[in-house]
N, C-alpha and C positions, 0 to 999 in steps of 0.2 A: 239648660246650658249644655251648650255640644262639649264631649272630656277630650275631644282629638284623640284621642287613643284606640281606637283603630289601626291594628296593623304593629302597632307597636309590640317588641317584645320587653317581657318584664321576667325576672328572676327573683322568687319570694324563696328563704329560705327557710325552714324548721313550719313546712307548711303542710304535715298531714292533718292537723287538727288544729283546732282551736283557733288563733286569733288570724296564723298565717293560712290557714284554708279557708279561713271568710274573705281573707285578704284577694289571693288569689282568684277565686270562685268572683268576687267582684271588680277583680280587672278582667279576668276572662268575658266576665257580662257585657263588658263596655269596647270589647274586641281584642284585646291582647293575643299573642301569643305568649306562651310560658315555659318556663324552667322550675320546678320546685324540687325543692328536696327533704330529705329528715334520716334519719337514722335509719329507720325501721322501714324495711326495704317492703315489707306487703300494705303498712301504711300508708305508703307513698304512694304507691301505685294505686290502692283504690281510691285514694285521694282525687289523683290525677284520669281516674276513672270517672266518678265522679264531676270533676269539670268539663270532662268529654261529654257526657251524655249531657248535662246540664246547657252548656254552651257552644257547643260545636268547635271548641279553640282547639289549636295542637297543643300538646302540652307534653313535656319532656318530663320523665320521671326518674329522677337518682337519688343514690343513695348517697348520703353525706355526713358527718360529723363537721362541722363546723368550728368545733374549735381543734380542729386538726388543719396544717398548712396545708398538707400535702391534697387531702378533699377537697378545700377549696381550690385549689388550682386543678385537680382535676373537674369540678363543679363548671370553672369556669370554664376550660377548653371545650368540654364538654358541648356547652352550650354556645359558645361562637362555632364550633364545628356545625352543629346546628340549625342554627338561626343568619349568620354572620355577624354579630353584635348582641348588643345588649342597651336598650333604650333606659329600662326601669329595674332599680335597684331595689327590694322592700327587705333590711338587713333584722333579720328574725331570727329569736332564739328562746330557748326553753329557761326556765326561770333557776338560779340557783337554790341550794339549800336555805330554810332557815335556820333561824339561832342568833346568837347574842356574840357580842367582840372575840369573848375570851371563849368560844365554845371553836373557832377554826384557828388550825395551825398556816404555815405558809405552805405544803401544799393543797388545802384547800381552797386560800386563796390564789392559788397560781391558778387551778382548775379554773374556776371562777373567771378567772384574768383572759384567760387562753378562750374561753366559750362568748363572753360577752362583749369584751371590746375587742380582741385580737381579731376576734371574728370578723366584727364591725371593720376593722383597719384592711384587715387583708382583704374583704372582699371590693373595696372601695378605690382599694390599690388596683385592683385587678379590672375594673368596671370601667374607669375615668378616661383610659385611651380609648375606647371603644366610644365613649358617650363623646368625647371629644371629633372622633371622627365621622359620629354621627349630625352632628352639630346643634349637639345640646345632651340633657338627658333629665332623669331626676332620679333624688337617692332618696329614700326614707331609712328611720332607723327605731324602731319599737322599742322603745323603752318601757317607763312606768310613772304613774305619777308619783312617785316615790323621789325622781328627780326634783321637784318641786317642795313635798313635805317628808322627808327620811320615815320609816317605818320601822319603827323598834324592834322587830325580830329579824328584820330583813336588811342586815348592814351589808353581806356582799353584792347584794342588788342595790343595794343604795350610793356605796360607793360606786362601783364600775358601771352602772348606767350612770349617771353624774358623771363618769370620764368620757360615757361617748356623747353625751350632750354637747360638753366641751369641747368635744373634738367636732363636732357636726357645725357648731357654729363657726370656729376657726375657718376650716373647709369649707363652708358656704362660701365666705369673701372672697376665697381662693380661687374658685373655680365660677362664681359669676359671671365672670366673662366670657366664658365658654359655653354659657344657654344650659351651666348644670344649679339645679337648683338643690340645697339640702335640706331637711327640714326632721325633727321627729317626731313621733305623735309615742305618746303618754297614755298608754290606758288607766283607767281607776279599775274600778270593781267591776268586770266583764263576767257574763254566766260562762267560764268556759271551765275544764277539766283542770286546770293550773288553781282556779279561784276555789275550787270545788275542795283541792286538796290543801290551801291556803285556810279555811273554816274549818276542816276538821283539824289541821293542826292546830289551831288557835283555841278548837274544842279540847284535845286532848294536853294542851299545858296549861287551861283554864278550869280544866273540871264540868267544863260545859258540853253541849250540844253542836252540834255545827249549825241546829235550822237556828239554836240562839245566836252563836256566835254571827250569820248570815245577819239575821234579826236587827244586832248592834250596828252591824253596818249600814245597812241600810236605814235606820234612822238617823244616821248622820249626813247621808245623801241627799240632798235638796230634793230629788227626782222623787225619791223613796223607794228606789227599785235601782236592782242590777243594770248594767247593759247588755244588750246584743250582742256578738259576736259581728253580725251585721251592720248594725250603727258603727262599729270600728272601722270596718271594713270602708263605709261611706264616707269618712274622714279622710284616709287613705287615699280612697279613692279621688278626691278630689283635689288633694295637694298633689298630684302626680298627673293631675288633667291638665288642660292648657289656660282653663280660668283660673289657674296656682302660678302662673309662670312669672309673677312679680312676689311673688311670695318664699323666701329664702332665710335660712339661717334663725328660724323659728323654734320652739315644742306647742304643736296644738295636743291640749289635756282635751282627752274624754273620759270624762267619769261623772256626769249627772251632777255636777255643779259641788262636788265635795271639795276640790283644794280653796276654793274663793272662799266656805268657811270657815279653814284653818286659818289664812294670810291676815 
C-alpha cells in the first residue's frame, strides 16, 4: 500500500525516546518532513540526529514542555515559520505519576490536567487552521489502553487520557468535513523506558522483581511478549496514511491482544 506521505509535514511531540521517536523515525521513513520536540534540549537533538542520518528527512528540533501554553505556541510558530503548515499532528506525551486516588492532591492533578489533555487541546487548537488550509490533515493522539480497562495504580492516566479520547471523538465529527481525520491509538505493554519504569514500580510496591513483575504481564498478553516500539509506530503510521482516510473518530489498541481478555 502507497501511505501518500511523501512530502507531507508532521509534528510529533515528546519524541526523543520511546514511543514518539519510533513514531517519528516511521513517518520520516515514508518521507515526512518533521517538527519534534521534548524537554531535554540534547535529547532532541540527537533524536532528530538520528532521523537525519537514518532517513534523509529535515527535521526541526525544539525544545518544549508541552504542558506549558506558552511552548506550544512557540512549537507551533515555530514550525509553520518552517515548513509553512503542518499536515500531521502525532499529540504525545510522557506518562503521569503512579498511585492510588487518595495519594494526589489537586495540584497534582492540575499537573496532570495541564501535560495530558491541555496539551492535547492546545496543540489541536493550534494545528486545524493550518490543516484546514491545507485541505485536509490528520491528528493522532497516544493514549493508553488504560482508556479501555482503567489500571489500578494509574488513575491520573486513567482519567485524563479518557478525557482526550472524548475529546478526539467529539472533534472527529467536527472537522470531517474538512478532510481532518482524528483517531487515537492506545498502547498496551510497549518495551519502551516508560514500561521499564512501570515494572519496577509495580516490583517495588509488590515486593517483587521487575523481570517477575514483567513475567505477570506478559502472561496475560495473548502474544506472550511485549511490543515494539516499532509495531507502534506501524499503527500510527497507517492511520495517518492515505489507506486511513475513511477512518475517523476511532482508538486502535495495540497491545498483543490483552484488552479483548479483560471485556
Amino acid at each position: 500500500m502507497q501511505t501518500g506521505l511523501a512530502g507531507k509535514v508532521a509534528l510529533v511531540t515528546a519524541a526523543s525516546k520511546g514511543l514518539g521517536l519510533a513514531t517519528a523515525l516511521g513517518l520520516a521513513i515514508e518521507g515526512c518532513d518533521l517538527a519534534i520536540c521534548s524537554r531535554d534540549e540534547a535529547a532532541i537533538a540527537a533524536a532528530a540526529e538520528q532521523i537525519r542520518q537514518a532517513t534523509g528527512r529535515r527535521v526541526l528540533a525544539l525544545t518544549a514542555d508541552v504542558s506549558q501554553s506558552a511552548d506550544i505556541e512557540r512549537l507551533l510558530q515555530a514550525t509553520f515559520a518552517e515548513y509553512g503548515g503542518i499536515d500531521i499532528l502525532v499529540s504525545n506525551t510522557g506518562g503521569p505519576p503512579t498511585g492510588m486516588f487518595m495519594d494526589f492532591d489537586d495540584a497534582a492533578w492540575q499537573k496532570a490536567f495541564d501535560n495530558l489533555l491541555m496539551s492535547a487541546v492546545r496543540l489541536t487548537r493550534g494545528v486545524i487552521p493550518s490543516m484546514k488550509a491545507r485541505g485536509g490533515g490528520r491528528i493522532i493522539y497516544i493514549t493508553s489502553g488504560s482508556v479501555k480497562q482503567p489500571i489500578a495504580a494509574l488513575v491520573l492516566s486513567n482519567a485524563l487520557r479518557s478525557g482526550v479520547t472524548a475529546m478526539a471523538k467529539t472533534l472527529a465529527a467536527q472537522v470531517a468535513k474538512d478532510g481532518i481525520t482524528v483517531n487515537c491509538v492506545a498502547p498496551g505493554r510497549i518495551d519502551t523506558e516508560r514500561i521499564k519504569w512501570l515494572d519496577n514500580d509495580t516490583a517495588a510496591r509488590t515486593g517483587r522483581t521487575a523481570e517477575a513483575a514483567k513475567a505477570d504481564w506478559e502472561a496475560k498478553i495473548p502474544a506472550g511478549r511485549y511490543g515494539t516500539p516499532e509495531e507502534f509506530a506501524n499503527a500510527v503510521v497507517f492511520l495517518v496514511s492515505e489507506g486511513a482516510s475513511y477512518m475517523t473518530g476511532s482508538t486502535l489498541v495495540v497491545d498483543g491482544g490483552h484488552i479483548n481478555t479483560l471485556l
